[in-house]
Structures are given as C-alpha cells and as structure tokens.
C-alpha atoms as an extended CHARMM CRD file, in Angstrom:
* protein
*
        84  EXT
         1         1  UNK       CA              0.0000000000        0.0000000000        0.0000000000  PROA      1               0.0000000000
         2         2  UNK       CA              2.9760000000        2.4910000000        0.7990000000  PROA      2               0.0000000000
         3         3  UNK       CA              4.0050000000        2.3740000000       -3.0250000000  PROA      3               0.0000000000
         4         4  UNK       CA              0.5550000000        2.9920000000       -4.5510000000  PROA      4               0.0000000000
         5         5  UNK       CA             -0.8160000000        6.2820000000       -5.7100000000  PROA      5               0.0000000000
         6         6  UNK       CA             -4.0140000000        4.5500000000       -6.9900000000  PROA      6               0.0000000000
         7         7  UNK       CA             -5.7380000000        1.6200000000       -5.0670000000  PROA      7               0.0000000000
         8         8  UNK       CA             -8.8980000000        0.8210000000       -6.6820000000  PROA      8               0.0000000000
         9         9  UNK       CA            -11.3940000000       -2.0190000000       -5.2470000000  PROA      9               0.0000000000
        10        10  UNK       CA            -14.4730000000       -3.5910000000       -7.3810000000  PROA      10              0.0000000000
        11        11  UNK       CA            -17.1800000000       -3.3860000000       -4.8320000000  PROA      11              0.0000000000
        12        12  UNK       CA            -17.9600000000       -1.0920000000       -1.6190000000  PROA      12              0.0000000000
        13        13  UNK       CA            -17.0740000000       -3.7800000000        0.7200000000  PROA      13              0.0000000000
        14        14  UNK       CA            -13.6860000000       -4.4140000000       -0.4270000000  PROA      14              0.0000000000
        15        15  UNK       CA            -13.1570000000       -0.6880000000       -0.0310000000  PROA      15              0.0000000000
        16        16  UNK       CA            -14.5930000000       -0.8040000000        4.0570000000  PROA      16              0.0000000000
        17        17  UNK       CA            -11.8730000000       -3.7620000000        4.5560000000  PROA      17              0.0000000000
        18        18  UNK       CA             -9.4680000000       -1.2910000000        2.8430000000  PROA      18              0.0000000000
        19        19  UNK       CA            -10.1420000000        0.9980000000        5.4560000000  PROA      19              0.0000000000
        20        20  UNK       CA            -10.7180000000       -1.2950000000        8.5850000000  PROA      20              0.0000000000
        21        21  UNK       CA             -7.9220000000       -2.9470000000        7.3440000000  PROA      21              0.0000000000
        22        22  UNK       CA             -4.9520000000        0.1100000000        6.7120000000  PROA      22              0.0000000000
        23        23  UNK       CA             -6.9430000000        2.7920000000        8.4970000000  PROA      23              0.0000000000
        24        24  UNK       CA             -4.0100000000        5.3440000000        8.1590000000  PROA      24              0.0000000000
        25        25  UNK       CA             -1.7510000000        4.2800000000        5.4150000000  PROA      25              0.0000000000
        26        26  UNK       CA             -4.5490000000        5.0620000000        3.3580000000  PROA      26              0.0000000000
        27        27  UNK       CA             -4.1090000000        9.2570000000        3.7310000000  PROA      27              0.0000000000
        28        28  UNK       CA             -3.0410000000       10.6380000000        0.7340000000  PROA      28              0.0000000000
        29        29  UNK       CA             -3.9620000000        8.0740000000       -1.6700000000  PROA      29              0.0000000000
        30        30  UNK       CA             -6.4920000000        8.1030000000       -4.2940000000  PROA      30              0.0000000000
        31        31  UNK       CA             -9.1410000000        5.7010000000       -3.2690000000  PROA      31              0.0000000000
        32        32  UNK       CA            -12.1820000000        4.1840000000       -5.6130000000  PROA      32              0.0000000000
        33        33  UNK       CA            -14.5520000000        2.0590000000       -5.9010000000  PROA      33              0.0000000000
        34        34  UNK       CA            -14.9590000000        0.7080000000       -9.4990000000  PROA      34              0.0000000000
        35        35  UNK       CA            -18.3980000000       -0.7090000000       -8.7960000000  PROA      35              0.0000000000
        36        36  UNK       CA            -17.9270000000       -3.9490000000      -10.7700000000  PROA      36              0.0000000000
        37        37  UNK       CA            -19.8670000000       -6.7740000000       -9.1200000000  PROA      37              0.0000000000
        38        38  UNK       CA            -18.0710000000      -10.0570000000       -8.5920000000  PROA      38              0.0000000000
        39        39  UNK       CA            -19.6190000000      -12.1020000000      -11.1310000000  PROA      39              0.0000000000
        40        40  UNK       CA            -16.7400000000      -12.6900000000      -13.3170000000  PROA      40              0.0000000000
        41        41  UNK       CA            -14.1500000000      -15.4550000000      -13.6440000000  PROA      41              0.0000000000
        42        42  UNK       CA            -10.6070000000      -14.2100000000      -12.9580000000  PROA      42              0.0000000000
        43        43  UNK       CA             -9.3210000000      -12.3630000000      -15.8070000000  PROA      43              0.0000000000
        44        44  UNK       CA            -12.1030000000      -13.0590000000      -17.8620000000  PROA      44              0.0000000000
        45        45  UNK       CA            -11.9010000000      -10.9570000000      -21.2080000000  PROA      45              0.0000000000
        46        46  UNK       CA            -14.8960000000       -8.7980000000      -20.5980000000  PROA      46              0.0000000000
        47        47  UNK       CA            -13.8490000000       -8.0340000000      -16.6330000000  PROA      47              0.0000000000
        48        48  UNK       CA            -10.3840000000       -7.2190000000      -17.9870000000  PROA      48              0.0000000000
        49        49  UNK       CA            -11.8020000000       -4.5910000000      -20.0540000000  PROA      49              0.0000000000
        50        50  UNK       CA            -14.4240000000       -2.9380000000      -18.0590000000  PROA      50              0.0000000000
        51        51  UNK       CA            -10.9960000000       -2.5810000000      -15.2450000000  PROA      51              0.0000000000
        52        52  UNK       CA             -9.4070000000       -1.1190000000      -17.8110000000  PROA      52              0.0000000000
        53        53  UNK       CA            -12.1400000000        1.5260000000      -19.1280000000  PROA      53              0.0000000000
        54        54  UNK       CA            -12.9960000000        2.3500000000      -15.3290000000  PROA      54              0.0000000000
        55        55  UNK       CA             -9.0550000000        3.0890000000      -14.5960000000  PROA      55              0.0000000000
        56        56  UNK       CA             -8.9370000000        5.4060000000      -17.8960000000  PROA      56              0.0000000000
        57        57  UNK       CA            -12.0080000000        7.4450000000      -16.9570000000  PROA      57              0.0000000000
        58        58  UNK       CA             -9.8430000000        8.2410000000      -13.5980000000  PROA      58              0.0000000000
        59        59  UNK       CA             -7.0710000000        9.0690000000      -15.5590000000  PROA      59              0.0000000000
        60        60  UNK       CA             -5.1530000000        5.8420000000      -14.7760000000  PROA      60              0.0000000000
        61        61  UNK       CA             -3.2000000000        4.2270000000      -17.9180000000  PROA      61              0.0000000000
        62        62  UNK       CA             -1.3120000000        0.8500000000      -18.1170000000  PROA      62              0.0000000000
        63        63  UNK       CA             -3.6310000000       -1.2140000000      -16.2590000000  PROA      63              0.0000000000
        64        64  UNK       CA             -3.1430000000       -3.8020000000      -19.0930000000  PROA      64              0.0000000000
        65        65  UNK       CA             -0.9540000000       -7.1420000000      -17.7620000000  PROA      65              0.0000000000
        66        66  UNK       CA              2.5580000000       -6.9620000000      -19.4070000000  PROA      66              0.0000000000
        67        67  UNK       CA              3.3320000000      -10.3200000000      -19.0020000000  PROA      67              0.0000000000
        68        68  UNK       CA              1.2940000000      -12.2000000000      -21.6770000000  PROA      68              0.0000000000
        69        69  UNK       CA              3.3570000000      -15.5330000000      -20.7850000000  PROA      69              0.0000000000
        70        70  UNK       CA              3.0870000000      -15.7830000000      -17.2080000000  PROA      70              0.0000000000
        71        71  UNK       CA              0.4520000000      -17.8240000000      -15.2240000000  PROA      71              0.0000000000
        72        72  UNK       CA             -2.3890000000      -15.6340000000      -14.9510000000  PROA      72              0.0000000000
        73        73  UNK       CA             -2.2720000000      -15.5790000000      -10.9550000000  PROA      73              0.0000000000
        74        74  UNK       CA              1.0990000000      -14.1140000000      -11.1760000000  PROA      74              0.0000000000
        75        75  UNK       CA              0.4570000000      -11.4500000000      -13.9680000000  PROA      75              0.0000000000
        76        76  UNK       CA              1.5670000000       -7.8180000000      -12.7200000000  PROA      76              0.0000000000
        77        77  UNK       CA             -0.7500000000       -4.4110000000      -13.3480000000  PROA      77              0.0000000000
        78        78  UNK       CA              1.6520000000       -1.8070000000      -13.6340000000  PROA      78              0.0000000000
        79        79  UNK       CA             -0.7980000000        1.0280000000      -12.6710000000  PROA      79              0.0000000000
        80        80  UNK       CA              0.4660000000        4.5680000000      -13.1480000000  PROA      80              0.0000000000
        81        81  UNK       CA             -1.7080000000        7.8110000000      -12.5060000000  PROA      81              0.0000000000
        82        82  UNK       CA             -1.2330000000       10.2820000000      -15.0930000000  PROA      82              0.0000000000
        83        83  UNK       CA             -0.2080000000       13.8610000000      -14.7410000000  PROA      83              0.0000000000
        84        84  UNK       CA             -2.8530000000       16.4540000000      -14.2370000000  PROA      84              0.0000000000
C-alpha cells in the first residue's frame, strides 16, 4: 500500500476492509470504488476490459498485464496515474 498512488477495489465492501484494514496508510492516496460486481471469472476478457475503461475514466493508464506468458495468478498491473 505504501508504493501505490491509486488503489482501486471492485465493490464497496472491499473498499470498508481497505479501510478497517490500513486505516491510516490510506491518507493521501487516491481511493475508488470501481463498482464492478463479482460475477466474473478471474481475468475473464470482458472483466479485464471494463478494469481497464474504469481506470482510464480516472485518468489511470497501463492497467493492461505486461506479461502475456506468465500464469495468470502471477500477472503484474503496472498502474500509473497520469499527470494532471
């Protein structure tokens, strides 16, 4: 959590355990709730796009995996806000 700028959740409840969770480590990021109900399969083409047009609305690019070849479990999302 120290290292992100962005920390998005899918649903309102993951965000609440975000909070119970890191309480202050939280201040000074940019928090939000994507409001994508949990009724995909992991990394299931559709999900991965609705992420990814969610993050760009908030002005977040590169939220696509990078590593094609890797198991999908251990795929990174490089996440980086961009410049106002």
């Amino acid at each position: 959590m120290l290292w992100a700028d962005v920390i998005a959740v899918m649903e309102e409840r993951q965000f609440e355990r975000l909070k119970q969770r890191f309480g202050m480590s939280l201040k000074g990021k940019k928090l939000t709730c994507l409001d994508i109900s949990d009724s995909y399969e992991f990394m299931e083409p559709v999900l991965v796009a609705l992420i990814g047009q969610r993050l760009h609305r908030l002005g977040v690019r590169n939220a696509i995996p990078q590593n094609e070849k890797a198991p999908a479990r251990a795929r990174a999302f490089p996440i980086h806000a961009t410049e106002p």
